[in-house]
C-alpha positions as CSV (number, residue, x, y, z in Angstrom):
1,X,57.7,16.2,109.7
2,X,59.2,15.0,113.2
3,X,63.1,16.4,112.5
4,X,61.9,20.2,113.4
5,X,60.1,18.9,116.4
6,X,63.0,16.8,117.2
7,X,65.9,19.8,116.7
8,X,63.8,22.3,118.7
9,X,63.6,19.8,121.5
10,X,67.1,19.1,121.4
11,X,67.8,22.9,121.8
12,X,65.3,23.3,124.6
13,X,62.7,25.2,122.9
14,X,59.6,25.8,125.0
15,X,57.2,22.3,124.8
16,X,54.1,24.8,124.2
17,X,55.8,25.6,120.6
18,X,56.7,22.1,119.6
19,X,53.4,21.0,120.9
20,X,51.8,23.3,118.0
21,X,53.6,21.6,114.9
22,X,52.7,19.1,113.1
23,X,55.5,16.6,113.7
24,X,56.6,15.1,116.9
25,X,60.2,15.0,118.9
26,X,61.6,11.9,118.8
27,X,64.4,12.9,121.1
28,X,63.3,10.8,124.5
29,X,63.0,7.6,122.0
30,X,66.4,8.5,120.4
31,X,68.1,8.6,123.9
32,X,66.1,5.5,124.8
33,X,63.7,6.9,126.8
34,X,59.7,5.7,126.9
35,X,57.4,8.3,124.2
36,X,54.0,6.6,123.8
37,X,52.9,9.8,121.2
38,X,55.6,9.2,119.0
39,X,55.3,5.1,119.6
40,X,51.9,5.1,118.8
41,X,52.0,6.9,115.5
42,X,51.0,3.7,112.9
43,X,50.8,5.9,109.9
44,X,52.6,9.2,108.6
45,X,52.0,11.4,105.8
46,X,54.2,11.8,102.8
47,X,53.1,14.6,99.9
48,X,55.2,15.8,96.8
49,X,54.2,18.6,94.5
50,X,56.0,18.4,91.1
51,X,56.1,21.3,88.6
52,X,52.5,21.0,87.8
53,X,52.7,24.7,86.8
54,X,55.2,24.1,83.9
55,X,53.5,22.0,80.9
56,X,57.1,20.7,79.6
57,X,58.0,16.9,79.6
58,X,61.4,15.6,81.8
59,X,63.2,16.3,78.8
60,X,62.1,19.5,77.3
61,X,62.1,21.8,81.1
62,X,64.7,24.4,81.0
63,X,67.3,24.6,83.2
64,X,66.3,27.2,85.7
65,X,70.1,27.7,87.6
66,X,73.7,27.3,87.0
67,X,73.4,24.2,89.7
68,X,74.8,20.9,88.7
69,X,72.0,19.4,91.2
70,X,69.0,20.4,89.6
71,X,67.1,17.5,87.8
72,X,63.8,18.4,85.9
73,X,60.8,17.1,87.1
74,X,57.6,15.6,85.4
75,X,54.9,17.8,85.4
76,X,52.1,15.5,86.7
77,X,54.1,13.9,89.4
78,X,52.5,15.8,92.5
79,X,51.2,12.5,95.2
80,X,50.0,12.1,98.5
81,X,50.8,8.9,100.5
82,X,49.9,7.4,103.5
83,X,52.9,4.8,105.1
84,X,51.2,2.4,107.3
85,X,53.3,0.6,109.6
86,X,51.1,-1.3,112.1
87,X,51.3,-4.2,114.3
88,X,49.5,-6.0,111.2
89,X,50.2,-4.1,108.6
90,X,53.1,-2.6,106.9
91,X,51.7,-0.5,103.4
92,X,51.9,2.2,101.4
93,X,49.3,4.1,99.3
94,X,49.7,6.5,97.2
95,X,47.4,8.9,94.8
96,X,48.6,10.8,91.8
97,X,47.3,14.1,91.2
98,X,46.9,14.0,87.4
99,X,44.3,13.1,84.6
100,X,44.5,10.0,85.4
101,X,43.9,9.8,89.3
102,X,47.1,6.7,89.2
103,X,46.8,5.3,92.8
104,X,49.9,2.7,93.8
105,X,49.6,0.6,96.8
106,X,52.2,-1.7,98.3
107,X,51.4,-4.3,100.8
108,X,55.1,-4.1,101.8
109,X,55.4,-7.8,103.8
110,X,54.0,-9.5,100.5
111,X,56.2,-7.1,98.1
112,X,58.5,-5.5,100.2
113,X,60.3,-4.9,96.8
114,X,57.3,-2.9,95.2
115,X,57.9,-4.9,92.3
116,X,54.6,-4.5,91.3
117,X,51.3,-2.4,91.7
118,X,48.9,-4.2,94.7
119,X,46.4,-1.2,93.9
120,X,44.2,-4.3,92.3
121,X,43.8,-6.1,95.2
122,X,42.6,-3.6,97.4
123,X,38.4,-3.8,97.9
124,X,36.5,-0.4,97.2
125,X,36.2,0.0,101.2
126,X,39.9,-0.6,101.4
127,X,40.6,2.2,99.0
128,X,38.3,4.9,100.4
129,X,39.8,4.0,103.9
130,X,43.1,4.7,102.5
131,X,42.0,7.9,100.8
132,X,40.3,9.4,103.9
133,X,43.1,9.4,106.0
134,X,45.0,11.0,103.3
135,X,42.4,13.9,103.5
136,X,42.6,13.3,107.1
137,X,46.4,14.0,107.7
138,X,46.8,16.7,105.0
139,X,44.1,18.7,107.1
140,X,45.6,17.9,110.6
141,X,47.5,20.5,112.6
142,X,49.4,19.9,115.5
143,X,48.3,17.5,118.3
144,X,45.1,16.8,116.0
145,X,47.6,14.9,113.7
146,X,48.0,12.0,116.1
């Protein structure tokens, strides 16, 4: 979400519109300059919506284009993430929309691989921490995101 922030400031759009986006410029810290906003950010949001729409398997979707790039897609595989990257922690949690409600977290300095699922050792409070600021980021506009 911070590359259209980042292009428009580049360009010299008007601060009042990049203000308004969700994202933030990381120009001044990509030309070494001091940006508490975007320093301060310890979590981000990261969503994907698969074809939930089409019932097919990987296998069985048709090929909707003559493109050599297109890969089908499983239709329950629409998730929304939190990355946490903090001065004590460094995780990522995820939650499947499908029948199953599959959640994935990663405590990334223990299993920086994600070699396996750490969703187990995560307390109840833990989880519903993690799943409000989902809620929280995938309602937030603008400056309200930080």
């Amino acid at each position: 979400i911070d590359i259209a922030p980042t292009i428009l400031d580049i360009v010299g759009v008007d601060d009042s519109i990049i203000e308004d986006m969700d994202g933030r410029s990381f120009w001044k810290y990509a030309q070494g300059q001091s940006d508490p906003p975007f320093l301060h950010r310890g979590d981000l949001l990261i969503t994907y919506h698969g074809e939930g729409q089409n019932p097919c398997g990987m296998s069985e979707c048709p090929y909707p284009w003559d493109d050599v790039l297109w890969m089908p897609d499983s239709f329950n595989n629409t998730y929304h993430c939190v990355r946490t990257i903090a001065d004590r922690e460094d995780s990522i949690f995820c939650r499947f929309e499908d029948e199953e409600d599959f959640v994935e977290f990663y405590n990334l300095q223990e299993n920086p691989f994600q070699l396996g699922n750490d969703n187990s050792n995560l307390n109840h409070v833990q989880r519903q921490r993690y799943q409000q600021r989902i809620k929280e980021l995938m309602q937030c506009q603008g400056s309200s995101c930080s």
